[in-house]
C-alpha positions as CSV (number, residue, x, y, z in Angstrom):
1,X,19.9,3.6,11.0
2,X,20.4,1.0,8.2
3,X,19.8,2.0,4.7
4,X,16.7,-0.6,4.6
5,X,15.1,1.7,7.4
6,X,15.4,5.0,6.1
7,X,14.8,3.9,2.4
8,X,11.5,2.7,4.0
9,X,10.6,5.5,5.8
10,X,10.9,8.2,3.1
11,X,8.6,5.6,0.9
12,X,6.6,5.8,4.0
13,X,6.8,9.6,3.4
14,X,5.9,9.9,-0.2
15,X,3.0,7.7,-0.4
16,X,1.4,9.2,2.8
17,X,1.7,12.7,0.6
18,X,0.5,11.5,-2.2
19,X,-2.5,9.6,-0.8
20,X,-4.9,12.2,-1.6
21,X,-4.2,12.1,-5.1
22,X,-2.6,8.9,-5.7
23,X,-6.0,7.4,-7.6
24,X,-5.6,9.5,-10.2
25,X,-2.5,8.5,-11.7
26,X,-2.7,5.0,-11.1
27,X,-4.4,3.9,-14.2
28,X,-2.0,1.0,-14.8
29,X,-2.2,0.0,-11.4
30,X,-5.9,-0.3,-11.1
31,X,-5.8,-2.3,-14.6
32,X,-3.8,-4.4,-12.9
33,X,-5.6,-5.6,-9.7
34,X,-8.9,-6.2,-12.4
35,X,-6.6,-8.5,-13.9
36,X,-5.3,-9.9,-10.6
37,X,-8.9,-9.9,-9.4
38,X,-10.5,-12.0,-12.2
39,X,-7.7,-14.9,-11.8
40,X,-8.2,-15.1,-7.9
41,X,-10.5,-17.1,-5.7
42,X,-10.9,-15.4,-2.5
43,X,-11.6,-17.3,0.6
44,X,-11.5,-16.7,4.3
45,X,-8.9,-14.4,6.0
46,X,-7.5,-12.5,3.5
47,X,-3.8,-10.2,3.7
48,X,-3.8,-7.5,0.9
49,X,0.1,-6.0,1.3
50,X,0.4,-2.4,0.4
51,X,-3.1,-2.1,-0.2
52,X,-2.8,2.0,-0.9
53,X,-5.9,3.3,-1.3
54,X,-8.0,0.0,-1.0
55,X,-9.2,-0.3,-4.2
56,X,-8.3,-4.1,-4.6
57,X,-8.8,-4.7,-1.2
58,X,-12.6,-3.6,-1.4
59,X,-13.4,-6.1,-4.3
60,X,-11.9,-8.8,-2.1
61,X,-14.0,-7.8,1.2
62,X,-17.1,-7.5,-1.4
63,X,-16.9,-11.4,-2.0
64,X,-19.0,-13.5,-0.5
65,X,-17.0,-15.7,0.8
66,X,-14.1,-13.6,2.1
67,X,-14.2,-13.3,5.7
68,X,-11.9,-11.0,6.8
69,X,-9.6,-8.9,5.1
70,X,-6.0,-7.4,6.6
71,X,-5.5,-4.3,4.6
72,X,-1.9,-3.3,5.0
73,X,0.1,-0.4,4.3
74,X,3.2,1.1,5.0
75,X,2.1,4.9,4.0
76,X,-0.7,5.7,7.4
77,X,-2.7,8.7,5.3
78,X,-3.6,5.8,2.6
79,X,-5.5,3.3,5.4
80,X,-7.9,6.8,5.2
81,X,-9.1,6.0,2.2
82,X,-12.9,5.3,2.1
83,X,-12.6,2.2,-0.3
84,X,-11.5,0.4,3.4
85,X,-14.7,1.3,4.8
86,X,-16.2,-1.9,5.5
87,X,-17.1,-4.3,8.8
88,X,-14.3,-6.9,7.2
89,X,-11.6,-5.4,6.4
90,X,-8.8,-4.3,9.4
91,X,-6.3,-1.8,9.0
92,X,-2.7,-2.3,9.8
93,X,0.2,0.2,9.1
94,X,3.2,-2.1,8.5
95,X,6.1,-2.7,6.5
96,X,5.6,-5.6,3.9
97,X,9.2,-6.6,5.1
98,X,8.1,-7.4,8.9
99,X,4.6,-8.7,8.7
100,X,3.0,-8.1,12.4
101,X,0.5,-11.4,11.2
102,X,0.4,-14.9,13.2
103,X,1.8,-17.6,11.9
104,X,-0.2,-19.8,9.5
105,X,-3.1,-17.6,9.9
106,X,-3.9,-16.4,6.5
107,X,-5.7,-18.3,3.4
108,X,-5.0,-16.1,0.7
109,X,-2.4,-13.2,0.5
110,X,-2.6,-10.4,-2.3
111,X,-0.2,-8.0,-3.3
112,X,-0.4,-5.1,-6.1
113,X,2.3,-2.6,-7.0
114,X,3.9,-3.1,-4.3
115,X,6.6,-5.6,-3.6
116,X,8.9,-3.9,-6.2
117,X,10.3,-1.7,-3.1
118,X,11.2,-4.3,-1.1
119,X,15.0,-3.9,-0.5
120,X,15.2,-7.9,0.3
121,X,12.6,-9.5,-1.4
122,X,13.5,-13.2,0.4
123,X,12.5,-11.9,3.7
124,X,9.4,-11.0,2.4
125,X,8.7,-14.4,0.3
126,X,9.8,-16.0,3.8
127,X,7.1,-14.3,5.6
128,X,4.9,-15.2,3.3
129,X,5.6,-18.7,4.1
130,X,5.3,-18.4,7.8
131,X,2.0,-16.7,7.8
132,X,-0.1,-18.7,4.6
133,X,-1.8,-22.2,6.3
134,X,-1.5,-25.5,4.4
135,X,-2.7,-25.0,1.5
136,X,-2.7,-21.1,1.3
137,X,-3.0,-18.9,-1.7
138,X,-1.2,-15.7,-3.3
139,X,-1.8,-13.3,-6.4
140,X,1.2,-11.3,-6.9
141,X,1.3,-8.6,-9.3
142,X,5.0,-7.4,-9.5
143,X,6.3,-4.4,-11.4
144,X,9.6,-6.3,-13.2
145,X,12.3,-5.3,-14.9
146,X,11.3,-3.3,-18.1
147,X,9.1,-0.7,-16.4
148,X,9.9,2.7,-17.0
149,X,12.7,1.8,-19.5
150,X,11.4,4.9,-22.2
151,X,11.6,7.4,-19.2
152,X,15.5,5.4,-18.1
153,X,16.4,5.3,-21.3
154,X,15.4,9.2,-22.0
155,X,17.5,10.1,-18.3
156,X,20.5,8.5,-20.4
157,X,20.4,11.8,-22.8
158,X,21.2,13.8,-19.3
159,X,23.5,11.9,-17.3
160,X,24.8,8.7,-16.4
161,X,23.1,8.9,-12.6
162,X,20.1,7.0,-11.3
163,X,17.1,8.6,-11.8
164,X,14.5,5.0,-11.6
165,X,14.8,2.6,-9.1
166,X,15.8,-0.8,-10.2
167,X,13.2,-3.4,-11.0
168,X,13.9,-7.4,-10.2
169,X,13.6,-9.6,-13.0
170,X,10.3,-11.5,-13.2
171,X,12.9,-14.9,-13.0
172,X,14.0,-13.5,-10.3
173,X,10.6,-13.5,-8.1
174,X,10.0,-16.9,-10.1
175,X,12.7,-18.2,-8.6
176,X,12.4,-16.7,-5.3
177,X,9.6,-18.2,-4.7
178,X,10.1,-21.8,-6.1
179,X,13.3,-21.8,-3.4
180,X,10.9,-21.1,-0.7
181,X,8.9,-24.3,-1.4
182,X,5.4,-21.9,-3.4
183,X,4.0,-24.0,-6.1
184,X,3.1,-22.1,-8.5
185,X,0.5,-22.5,-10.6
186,X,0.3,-19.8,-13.3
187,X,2.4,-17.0,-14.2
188,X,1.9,-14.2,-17.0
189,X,4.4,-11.0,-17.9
190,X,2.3,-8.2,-19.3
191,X,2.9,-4.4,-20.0
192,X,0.5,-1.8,-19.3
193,X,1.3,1.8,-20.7
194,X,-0.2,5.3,-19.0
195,X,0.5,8.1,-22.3
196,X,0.4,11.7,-21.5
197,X,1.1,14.6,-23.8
198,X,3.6,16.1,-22.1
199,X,7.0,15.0,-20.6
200,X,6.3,17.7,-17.5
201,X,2.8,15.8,-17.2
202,X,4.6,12.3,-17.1
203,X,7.4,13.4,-14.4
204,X,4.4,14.6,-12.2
205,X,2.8,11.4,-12.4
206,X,5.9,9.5,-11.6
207,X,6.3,11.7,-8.3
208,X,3.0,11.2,-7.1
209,X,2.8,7.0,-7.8
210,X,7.1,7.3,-6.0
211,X,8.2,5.4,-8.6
212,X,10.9,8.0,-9.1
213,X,12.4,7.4,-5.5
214,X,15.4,5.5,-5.1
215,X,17.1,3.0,-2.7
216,X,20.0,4.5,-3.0
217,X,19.7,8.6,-1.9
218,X,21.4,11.0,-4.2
219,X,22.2,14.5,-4.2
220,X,20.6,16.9,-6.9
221,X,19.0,19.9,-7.1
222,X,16.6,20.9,-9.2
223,X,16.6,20.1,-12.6
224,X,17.8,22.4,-15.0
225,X,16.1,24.2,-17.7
226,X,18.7,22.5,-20.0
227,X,18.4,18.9,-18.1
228,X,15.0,19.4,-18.4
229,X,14.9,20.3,-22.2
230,X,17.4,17.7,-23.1
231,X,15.1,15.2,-21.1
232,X,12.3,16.3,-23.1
233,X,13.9,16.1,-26.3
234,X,14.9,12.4,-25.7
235,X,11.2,11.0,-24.9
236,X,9.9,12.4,-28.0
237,X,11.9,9.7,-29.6
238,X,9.5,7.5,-28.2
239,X,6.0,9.6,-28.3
240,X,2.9,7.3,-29.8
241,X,0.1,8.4,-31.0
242,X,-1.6,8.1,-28.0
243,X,1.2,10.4,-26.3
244,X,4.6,9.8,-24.2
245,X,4.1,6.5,-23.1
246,X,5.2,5.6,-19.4
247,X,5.4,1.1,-19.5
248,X,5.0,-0.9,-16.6
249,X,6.2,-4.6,-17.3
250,X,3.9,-6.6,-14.8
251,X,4.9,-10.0,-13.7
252,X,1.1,-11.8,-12.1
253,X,2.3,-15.0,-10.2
254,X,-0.9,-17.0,-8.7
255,X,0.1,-20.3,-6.7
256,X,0.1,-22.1,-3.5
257,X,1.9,-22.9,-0.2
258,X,1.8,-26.8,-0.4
259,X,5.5,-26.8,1.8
């Protein structure tokens, strides 16, 4: 089994655990879609990929002239959630990586906090091209490189191992996309900070959202009282007033499929 697959299946894994909960600690992640939202026209058949709970992809079903939305997930226990109750919207369990969608079916394709996983992110950006029609949309919100950089940074005290997955560089995705033919239209690189009192508070939010699970797997135990403490020690360097503060560098990409 390739490392793709089974980096896949334990994201799979760790959202479907931490559906239940997952709303809670994804304040910068809801901020987020609003902002995506506001920007995006929504028309016709509608993909949202890794729609988690469904938030986003109820505003889009609630417009009026959105017929049908595809709410895809890789994680099964999120499609539960009741913000996908609705006549338009269809559930799919998928990997964004090997869309099950017909070819230039879709009008408008939305993604939010999820594409930084991807393994390859030019097969993805390659399905997007297959399935968008002439003329087709997308709103991308991408988690870049920059996020988490306080809590990397802090790890650095510890040990020299990988402890937060990598993030691609919004020029990256920029130019990703211009190769596969997108126009784009707008593009804006934003950070959105979560603050919590407490580095044990912050580490549990990080395992709940999976943003501490890595493409590459390691061996470790548990941490240390002394990793732990060290770890500690090192974010307070950067506590605000508001608290320990836990950045996401967002990357929103709107444009077109003119190609």
């Amino acid at each position: 089994m390739g490392m793709t697959m089974l980096f896949n299946e334990r994201i799979a894994q760790r959202f479907a655990a931490a559906a239940q909960h997952y709303d809670e600690q994804a304040i910068a992640q809801r901020q987020s879609a609003a902002y995506l939202l506001a920007e995006m026209n929504c028309a016709g058949t509608v993909l949202d990929v890794g729609c988690g709970t469904g938030w986003l992809t109820q505003q889009i079903a609630q417009q009026a002239n959105v017929e049908q939305v595809f709410a895809l997930d890789i994680a099964p226990d999120m499609l539960f959630s009741p913000y996908l109750h609705n006549d338009k919207i269809l559930k799919i369990q998928a990997d964004a990586s090997c869309l099950p969608i017909q070819n230039h079916s879709i009008d408008m394709v939305v993604s939010n906090f999820a594409l930084q996983w991807l393994t390859e992110p030019s097969v993805f950006v390659g399905h997007l091209q297959r399935i968008l029609r002439q003329g087709g949309q997308f709103a991308l919100a991408l988690p870049v490189h920059g996020t988490l950089c306080e809590v990397e940074q802090a790890w650095r005290a510890v040990d020299n191992k990988p402890h937060i997955n990598a993030f691609y560089t919004a020029e990256y995705w920029i130019n990703l996309l211009q190769l596969q033919g997108f126009t784009i239209v707008k593009q804006q690189q934003q950070a959105f900070f979560q603050y919590y009192d407490s580095t044990k508070e912050l580490l549990k939010s990080l395992k709940t959202i999976g943003a501490n699970e890595l493409q590459q797997t390691r061996r470790q135990g548990l941490m240390t009282r002394q990793q732990f403490a060290t770890l500690a020690q090192a974010m307070e360097l950067y506590r605000h007033e508001q608290g320990l503060p836990l950045r996401y560098q967002v990357l929103h990409v709107w444009g077109y499929n003119y190609a």
